[in-house]
C-alpha positions as CSV (number, residue, x, y, z in Angstrom):
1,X,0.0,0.0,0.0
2,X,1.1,3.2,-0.5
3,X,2.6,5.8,2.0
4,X,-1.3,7.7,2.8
5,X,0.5,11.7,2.4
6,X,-1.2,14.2,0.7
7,X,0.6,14.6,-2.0
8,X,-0.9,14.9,-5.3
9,X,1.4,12.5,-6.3
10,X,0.1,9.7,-3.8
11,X,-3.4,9.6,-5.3
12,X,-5.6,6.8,-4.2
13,X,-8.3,6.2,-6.4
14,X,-11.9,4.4,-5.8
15,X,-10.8,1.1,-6.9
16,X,-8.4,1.3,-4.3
17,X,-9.4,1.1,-0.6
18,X,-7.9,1.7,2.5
19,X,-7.2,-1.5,5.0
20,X,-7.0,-1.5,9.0
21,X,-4.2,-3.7,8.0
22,X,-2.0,-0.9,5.9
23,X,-2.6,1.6,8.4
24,X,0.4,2.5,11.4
25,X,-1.1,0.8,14.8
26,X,-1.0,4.1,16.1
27,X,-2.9,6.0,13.3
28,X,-5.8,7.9,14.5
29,X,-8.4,6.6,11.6
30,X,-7.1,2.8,12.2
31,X,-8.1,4.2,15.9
32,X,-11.8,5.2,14.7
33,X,-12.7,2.7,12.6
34,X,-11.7,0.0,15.0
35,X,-13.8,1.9,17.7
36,X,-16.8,2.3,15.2
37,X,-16.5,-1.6,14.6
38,X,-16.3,-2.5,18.0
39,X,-19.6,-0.2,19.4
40,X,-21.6,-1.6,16.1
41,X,-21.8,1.8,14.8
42,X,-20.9,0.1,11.1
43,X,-20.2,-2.6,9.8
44,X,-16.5,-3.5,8.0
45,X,-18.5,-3.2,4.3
46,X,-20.2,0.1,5.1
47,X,-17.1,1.2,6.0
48,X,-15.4,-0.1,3.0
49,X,-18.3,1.4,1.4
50,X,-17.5,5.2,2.8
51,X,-14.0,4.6,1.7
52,X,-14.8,4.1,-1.0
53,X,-17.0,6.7,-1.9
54,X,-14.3,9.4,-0.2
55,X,-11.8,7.8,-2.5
56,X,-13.7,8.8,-5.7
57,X,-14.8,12.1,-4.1
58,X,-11.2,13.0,-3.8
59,X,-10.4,12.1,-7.5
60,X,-13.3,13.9,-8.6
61,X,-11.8,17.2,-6.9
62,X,-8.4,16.4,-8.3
63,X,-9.3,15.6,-11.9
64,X,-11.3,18.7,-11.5
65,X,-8.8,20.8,-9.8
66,X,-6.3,20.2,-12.8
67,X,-8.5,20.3,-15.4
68,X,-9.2,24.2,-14.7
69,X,-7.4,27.2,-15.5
70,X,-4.2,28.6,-14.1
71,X,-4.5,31.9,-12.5
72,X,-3.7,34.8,-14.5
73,X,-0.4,36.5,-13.3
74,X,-2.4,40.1,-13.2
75,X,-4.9,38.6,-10.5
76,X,-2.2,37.7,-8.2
77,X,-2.6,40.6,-6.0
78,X,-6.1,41.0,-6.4
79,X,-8.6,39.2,-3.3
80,X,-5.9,39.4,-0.8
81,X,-6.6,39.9,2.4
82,X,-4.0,42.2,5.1
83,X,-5.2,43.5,8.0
C-alpha cells in the first residue's frame, strides 16, 4: 500500500481502498474505525463502502482541480486579504 501523504502524487483512487491492515497501529483513523466496529456503529463493508466513496470524491476534486485554469499573473494581488 502506498505511504497515505497528501501529496498529489500519492493519489488513491476508488478502486483502491484503505485497509486497518495498511494503516500504522497508532494511526488515529485505524483508531476510529476500530472503535466504530467495536460499538456496532458500522459494519466492516459500510465502512469499505465510505471509503470508497471518499476515494472517488477526492479524485473527482483532483481531476477537476487540474482540469481548470491557471491563475492569471495580473490577479495575483487581487482578493488578498491584510489587515
Amino acid at each position: 500500500m502506498q505511504n497515505l501523504s497528501h501529496l498529489v502524487e500519492d493519489e488513491l483512487s476508488a478502486e483502491e481502498s484503505v485497509s486497518s491492515t495498511d494503516l500504522p497501529v497508532s494511526d488515529p483513523i485505524r483508531k476510529l474505525r476500530q472503535k466504530i466496529l467495536e460499538l456496532g456503529l458500522a459494519s466492516s463493508n459500510e465502512l469499505l463502502r465510505i471509503e470508497k466513496e471518499i476515494a472517488s470524491s477526492v479524485d473527482d476534486s483532483v481531476d477537476f482541480a487540474k482540469s481548470g485554469d491557471l491563475p492569471r499573473p495580473e490577479d495575483a494581488l487581487t482578493q488578498v486579504f491584510a489587515p
